[in-house]
N, C-alpha and C positions, 0 to 999 in steps of 0.2 A: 595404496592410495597416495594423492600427490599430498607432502610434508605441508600445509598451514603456516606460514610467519606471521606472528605476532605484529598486530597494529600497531605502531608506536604514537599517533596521532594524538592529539590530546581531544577532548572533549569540541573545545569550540572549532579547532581545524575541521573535524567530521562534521557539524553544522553549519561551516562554512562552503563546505564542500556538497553536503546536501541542498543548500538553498542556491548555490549555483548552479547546481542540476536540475532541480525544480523550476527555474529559471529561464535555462536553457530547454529544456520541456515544454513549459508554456510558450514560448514562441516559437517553437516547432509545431506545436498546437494550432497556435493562431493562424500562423501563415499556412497551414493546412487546411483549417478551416474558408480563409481568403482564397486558396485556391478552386477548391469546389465549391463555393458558392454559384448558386444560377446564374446569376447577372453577372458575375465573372467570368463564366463560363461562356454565357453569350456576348458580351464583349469581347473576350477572345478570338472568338468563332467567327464574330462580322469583324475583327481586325484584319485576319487571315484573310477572307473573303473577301478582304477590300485589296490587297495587297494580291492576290491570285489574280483580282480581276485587272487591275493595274498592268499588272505584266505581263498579262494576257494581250489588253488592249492596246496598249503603247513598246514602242519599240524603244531599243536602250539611247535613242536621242529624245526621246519625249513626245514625240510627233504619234498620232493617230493612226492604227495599222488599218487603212482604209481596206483591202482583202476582206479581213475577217469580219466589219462591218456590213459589205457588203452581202456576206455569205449572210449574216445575222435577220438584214431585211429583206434579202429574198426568202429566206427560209419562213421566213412570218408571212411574207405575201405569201406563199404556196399555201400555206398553212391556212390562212384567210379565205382563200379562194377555195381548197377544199372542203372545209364547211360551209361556204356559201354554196357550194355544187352539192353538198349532200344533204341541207337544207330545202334547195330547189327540188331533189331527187324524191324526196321524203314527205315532201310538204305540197303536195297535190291540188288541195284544198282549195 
């Protein structure tokens, strides 16, 4: 077995030493608790989301990547128009 040394601490050094711990503890706690919180969580989630879709949509001058706009509302027209096509298709009536 590894040899034991004797504490030479005195009483109030060891309860100084535990209520700093206990201390440091609780705000490992807290801030743990802070982090998994819901509403922290989704504020996170649409920060990131905001900042994906930023650099998505804007090129590194700031300007508007009109391309991927355009793919965006073509893609919604098509999208539009095939439910009205399959609406008409379906809906006989």
């Amino acid at each position: 077995m590894a040899k034991q040394s004797k504490d030479t601490r005195s009483v109030e050094q060891i309860t100084r030493d535990i209520d700093a711990s206990r201390l440091r503890l609780a705000g490992d706690v807290d801030e743990l608790v802070y982090r998994v919180h819901p509403k922290e969580v989704a504020r996170r989630a649409q920060e990131d989301a905001q900042v994906k879709f930023n650099q998505t949509m804007y090129d590194s001058d700031g300007a508007l990547r009109g391309d991927l706009i355009a793919k965006g509302l073509g893609g919604a027209g098509a999208a539009t128009f095939g439910l009205g096509l399959l609406r008409r298709l379906f809906n006989k009536g």
